[in-house]
C-alpha positions as CSV (number, residue, x, y, z in Angstrom):
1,X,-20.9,-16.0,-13.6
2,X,-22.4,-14.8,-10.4
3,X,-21.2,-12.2,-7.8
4,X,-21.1,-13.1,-4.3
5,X,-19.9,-11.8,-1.0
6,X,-16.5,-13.3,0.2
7,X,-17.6,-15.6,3.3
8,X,-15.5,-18.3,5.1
9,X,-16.5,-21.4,3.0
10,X,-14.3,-19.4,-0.1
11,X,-11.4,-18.4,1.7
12,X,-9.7,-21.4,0.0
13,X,-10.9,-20.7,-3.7
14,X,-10.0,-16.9,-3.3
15,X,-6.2,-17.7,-2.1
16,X,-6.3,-20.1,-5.4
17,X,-7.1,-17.2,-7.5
18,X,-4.2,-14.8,-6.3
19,X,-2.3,-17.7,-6.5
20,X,-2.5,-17.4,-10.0
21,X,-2.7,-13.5,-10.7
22,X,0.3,-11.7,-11.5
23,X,-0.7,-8.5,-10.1
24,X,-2.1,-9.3,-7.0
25,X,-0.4,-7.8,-4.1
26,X,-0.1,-7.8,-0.1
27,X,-3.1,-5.8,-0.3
28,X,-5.8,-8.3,-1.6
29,X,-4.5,-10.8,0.7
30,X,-6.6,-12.0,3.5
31,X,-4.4,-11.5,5.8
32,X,-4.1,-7.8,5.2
33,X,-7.7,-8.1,5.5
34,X,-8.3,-9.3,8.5
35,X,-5.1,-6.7,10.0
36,X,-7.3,-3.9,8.6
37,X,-10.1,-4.8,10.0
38,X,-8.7,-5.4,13.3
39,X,-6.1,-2.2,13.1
40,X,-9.1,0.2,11.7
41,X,-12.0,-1.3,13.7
42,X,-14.2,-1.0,10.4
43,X,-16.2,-3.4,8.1
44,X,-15.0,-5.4,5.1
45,X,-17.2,-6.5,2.0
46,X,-15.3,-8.5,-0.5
47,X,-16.9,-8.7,-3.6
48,X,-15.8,-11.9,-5.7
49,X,-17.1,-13.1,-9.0
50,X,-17.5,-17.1,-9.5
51,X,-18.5,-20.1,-11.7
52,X,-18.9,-23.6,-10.6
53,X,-16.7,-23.0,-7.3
54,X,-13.9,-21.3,-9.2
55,X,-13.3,-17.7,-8.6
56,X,-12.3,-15.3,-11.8
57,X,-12.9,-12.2,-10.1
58,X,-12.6,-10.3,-6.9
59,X,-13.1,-6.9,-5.6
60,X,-12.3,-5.9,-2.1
61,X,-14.1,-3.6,-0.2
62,X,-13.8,-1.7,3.3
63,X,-16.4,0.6,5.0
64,X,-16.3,3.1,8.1
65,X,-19.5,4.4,9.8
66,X,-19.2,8.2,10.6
67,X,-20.7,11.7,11.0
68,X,-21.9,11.9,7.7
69,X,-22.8,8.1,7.0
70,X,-20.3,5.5,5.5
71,X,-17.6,5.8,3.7
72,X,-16.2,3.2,1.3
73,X,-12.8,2.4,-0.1
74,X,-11.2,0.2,-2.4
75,X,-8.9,0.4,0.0
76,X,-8.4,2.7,2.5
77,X,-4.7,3.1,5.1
78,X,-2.5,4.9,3.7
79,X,-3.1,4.8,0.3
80,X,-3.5,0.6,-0.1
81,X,-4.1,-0.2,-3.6
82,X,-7.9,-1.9,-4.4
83,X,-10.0,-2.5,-7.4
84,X,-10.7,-5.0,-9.5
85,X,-8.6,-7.9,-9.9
86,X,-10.1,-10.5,-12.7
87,X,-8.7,-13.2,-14.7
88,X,-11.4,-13.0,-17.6
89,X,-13.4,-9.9,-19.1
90,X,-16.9,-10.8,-17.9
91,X,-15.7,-11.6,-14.4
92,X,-14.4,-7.4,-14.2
93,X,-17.9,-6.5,-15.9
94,X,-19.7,-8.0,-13.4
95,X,-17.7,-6.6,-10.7
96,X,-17.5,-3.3,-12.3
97,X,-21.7,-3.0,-12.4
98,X,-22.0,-4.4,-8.8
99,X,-19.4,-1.6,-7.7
100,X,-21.5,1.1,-9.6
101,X,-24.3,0.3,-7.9
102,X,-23.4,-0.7,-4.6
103,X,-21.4,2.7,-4.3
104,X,-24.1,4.5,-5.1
105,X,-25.4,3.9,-1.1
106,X,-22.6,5.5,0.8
107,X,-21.6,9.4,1.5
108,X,-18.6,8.5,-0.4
109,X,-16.9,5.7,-2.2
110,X,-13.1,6.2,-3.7
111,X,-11.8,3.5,-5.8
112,X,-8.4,3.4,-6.1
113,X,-6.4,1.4,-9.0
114,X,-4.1,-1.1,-8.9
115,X,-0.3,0.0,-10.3
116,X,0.4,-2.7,-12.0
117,X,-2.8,-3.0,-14.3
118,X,-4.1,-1.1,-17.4
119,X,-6.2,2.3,-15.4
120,X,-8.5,2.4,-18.6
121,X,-11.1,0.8,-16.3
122,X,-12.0,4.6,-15.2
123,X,-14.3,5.4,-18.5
124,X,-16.8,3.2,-16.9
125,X,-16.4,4.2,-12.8
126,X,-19.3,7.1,-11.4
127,X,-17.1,9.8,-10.1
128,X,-17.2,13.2,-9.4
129,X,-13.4,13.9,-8.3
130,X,-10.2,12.1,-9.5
131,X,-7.0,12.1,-7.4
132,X,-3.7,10.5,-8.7
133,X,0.0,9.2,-6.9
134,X,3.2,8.3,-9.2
135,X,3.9,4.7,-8.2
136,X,7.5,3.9,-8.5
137,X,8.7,0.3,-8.9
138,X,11.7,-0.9,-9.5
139,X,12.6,-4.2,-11.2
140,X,14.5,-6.5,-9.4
141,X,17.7,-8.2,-11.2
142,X,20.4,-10.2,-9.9
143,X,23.0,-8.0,-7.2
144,X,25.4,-6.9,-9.9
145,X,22.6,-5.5,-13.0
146,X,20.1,-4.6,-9.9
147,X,23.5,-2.2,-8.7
148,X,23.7,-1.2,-11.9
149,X,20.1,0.4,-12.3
150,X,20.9,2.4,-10.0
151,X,21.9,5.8,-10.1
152,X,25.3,7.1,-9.1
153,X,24.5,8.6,-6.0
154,X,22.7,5.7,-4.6
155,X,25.5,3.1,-5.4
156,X,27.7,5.9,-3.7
157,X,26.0,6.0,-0.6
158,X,25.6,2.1,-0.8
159,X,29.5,2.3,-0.3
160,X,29.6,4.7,2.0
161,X,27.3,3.0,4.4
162,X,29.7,-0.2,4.1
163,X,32.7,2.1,4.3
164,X,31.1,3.4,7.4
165,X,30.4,-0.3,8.9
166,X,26.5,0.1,8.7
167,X,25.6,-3.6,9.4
168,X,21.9,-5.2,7.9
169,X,20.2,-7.1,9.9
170,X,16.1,-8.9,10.3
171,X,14.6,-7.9,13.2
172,X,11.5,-8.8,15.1
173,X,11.2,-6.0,17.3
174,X,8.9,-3.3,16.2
175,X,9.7,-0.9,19.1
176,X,12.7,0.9,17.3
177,X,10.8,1.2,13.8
178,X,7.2,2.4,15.5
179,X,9.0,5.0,17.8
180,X,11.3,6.3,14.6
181,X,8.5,6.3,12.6
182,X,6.6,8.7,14.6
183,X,9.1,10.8,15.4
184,X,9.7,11.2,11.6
185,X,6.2,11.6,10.4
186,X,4.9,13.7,13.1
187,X,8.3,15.9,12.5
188,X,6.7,17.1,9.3
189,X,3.1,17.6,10.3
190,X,2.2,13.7,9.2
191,X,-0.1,11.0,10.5
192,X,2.2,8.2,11.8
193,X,0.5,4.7,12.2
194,X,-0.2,3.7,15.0
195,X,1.3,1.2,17.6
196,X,-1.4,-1.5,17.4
197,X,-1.0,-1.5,13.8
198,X,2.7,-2.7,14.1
199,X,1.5,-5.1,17.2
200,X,-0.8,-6.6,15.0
201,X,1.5,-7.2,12.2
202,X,2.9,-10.7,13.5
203,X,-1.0,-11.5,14.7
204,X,-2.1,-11.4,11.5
205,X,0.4,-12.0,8.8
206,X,1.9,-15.0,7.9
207,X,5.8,-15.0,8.8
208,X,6.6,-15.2,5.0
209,X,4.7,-12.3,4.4
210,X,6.8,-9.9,6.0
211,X,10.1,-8.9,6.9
212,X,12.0,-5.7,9.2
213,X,15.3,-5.0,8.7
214,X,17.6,-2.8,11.0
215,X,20.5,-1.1,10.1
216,X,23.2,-0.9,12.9
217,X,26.5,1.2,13.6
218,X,28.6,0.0,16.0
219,X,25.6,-2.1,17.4
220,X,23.0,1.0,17.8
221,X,20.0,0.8,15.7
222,X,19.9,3.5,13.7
223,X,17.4,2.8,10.3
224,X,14.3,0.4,9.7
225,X,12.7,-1.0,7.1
226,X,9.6,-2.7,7.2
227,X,8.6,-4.9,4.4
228,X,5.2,-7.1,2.9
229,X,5.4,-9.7,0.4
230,X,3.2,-11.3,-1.9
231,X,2.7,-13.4,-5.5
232,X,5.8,-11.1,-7.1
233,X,5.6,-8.1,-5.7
234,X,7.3,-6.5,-2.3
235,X,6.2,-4.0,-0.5
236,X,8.5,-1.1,0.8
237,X,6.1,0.0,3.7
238,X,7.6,2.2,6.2
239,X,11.1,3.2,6.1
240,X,12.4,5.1,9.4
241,X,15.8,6.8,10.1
242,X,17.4,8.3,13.0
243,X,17.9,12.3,11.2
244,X,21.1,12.7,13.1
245,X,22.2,9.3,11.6
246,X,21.6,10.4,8.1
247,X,24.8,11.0,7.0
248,X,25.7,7.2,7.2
249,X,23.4,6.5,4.3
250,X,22.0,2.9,6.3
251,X,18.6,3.3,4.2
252,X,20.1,3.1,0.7
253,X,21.6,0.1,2.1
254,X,18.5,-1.6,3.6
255,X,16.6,-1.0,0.1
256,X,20.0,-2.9,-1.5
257,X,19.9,-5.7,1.0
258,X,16.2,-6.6,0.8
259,X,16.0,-5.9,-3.0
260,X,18.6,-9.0,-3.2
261,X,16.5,-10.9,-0.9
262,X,13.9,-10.8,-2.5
263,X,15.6,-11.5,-6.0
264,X,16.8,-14.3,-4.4
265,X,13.2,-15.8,-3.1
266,X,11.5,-15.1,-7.1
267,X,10.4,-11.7,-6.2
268,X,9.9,-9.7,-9.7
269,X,9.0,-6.1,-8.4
270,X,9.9,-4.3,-5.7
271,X,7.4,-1.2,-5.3
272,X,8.1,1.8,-3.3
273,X,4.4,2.8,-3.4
274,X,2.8,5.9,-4.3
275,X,4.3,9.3,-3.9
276,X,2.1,13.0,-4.6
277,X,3.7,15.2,-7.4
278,X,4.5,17.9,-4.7
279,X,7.3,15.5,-3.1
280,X,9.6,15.9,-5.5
281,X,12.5,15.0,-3.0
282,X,10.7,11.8,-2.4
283,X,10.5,11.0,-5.8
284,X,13.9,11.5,-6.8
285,X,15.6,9.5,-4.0
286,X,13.2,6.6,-5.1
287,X,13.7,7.1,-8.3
288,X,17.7,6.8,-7.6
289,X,17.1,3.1,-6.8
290,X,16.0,1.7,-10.6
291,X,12.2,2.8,-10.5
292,X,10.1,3.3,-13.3
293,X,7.2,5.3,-13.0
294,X,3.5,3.2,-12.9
295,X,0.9,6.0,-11.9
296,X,-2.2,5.4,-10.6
297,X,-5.3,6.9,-9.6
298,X,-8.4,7.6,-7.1
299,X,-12.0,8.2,-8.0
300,X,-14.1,9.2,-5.4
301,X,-18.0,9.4,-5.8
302,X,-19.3,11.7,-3.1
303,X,-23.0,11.2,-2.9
304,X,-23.5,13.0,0.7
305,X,-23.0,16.9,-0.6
306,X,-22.7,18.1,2.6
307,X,-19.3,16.5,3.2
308,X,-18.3,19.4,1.4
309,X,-18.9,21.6,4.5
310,X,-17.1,19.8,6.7
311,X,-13.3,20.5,7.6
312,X,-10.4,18.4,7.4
313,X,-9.8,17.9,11.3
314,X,-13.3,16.9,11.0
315,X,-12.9,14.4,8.3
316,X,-9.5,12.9,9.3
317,X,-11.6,12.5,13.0
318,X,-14.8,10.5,11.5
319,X,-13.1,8.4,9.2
320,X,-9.6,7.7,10.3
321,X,-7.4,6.7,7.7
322,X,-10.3,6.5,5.3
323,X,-9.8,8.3,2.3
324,X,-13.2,10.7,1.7
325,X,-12.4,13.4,-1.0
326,X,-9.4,15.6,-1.8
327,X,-9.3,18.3,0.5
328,X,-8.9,20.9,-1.8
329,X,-12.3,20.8,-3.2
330,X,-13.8,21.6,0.8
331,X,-15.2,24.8,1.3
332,X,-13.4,25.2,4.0
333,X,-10.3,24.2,3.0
């Protein structure tokens, strides 16, 4: 088993291999890869553990140059799952060492855990702080038992939004979902993403790999979903809603809609991604829609001391959608 760096002439063998992992996800693909890269303007370094041309192994890596030195993640954008994915035990060993070590070079490296494997891979990562989301994914069934899963409320406001005439539809115009996105993110003090990363969506991505669904009343768009797909498991990305629309209930009725699609293409999971503690709304409307609770975690090595002196504004303007420590543990924070 040797570990090597991910190059062109093993694009075909590392495809094979999530191919045939059940918990790989949009996230490892290379096509996510390359729309980081291009979105983020920052370096990738894909680790990938092999024997006689077959890959077993693979760890993917992104770094971002900045005041304080790099910065790695495992991965970084909004919160996009990384580790280790491995198909046999020495093939994770020898990732896990090359990760040790190789992290050990940057002014800080956060590794962040896949939902849908065992998280016991942490007594052997360096870290000196440990951050954690609730990931909540829901199993997808056929339209009647998936309705059922759901709580009352939801599979009331289901019917309301058909009551109302909400009409479902795909979509392949971005402009309504980037401009409602922003306006809701940056409506609570968030960081929207940005235009170019939605531009870059169809660039980059395989049509199969994802989908944006529109709600309409009386032809106005009023609600957007955008979706990624891959091996079992779909990604609810960014959801967007028009506040004064909210009454109609068109996103309840999006997440219904897609949840059959995908049911009806093999999907298995449908996850909603990860949500902080101190969101309780958050978690309980996602939790309305059959979700059962996968939690996973960030360790983050900081190896540049000094980071700690910084401020927030200062990180969030280095590394850009890089994940660098919690912020509570800054002294001036």
């Amino acid at each position: 088993m040797q570990i090597s760096l991910l190059d062109s002439t093993l694009t075909l063998q590392y495809n094979e291999f999530l191919n045939r992992c059940d918990c790989a996800m949009m996230y490892y693909s290379l096509s996510f890869k390359r729309l980081l890269e291009e979105t983020l303007k920052c370096k990738s370094y894909y680790l990938i553990a092999t024997d006689k041309d077959r890959v077993y192994g693979i760890l993917p890596l992104m770094i971002k140059e900045g005041k304080y030195g790099e910065v790695l993640n495992s991965l970084p954008f909004y919160g996009s799952n990384g580790g280790i994915l491995a198909s046999q035990m020495e093939a994770k060993d020898r990732l896990l060492e090359a990760y040790n070590q190789y992290s050990r070079d940057f002014a800080s490296a956060t590794y962040i855990t896949n939902p849908f494997l065992d998280n016991t891979i942490s007594q052997a990562l360096p870290y000196d702080f440990m951050d954690s989301r609730i990931g909540q994914i829901t199993p997808l069934l056929k339209e009647e038992m998936l309705f059922k899963s759901f709580a009352p409320s939801a599979r009331r406001n289901i019917a309301k939004a058909l009551r109302s005439g909400v009409d479902v539809k795909l979509s392949n115009d971005f402009e309504f979902l980037y401009q409602t996105h922003f306006e809701n993110i940056t409506s609570i003090n968030g960081i929207p993403k940005q235009k170019h990363f939605f531009e870059n969506i169809p660039k980059f991505c395989e049509r199969e790999e994802y989908k944006l669904y529109v709600a309409e009343l009386q032809g106005k768009a009023i609600a957007a979903l955008l979706c990624f797909y891959y091996g079992n498991v779909v990604e609810y990305y960014t959801p967007a809603l028009l506040s004064e629309y909210r009454t109609f209930q068109a996103l309840p009725l999006i997440i219904f809609k897609a949840m059959n699609d995908a049911y009806d293409k093999g999907y298995k999971w449908w996850n909603f991604g990860g949500t902080w503690v101190s969101l309780d709304g958050v978690y309980k409307f996602k939790s309305k829609f059959g979700a059962q609770d996968k939690s996973y975690y960030y360790y983050i090595l900081l190896n540049e001391k000094d980071i700690l002196n910084a401020t927030k504004e200062e990180l969030l303007a280095e590394y850009p959608y890089f994940y660098v420590l919690p912020f509570k543990y800054l002294t001036n924070g």
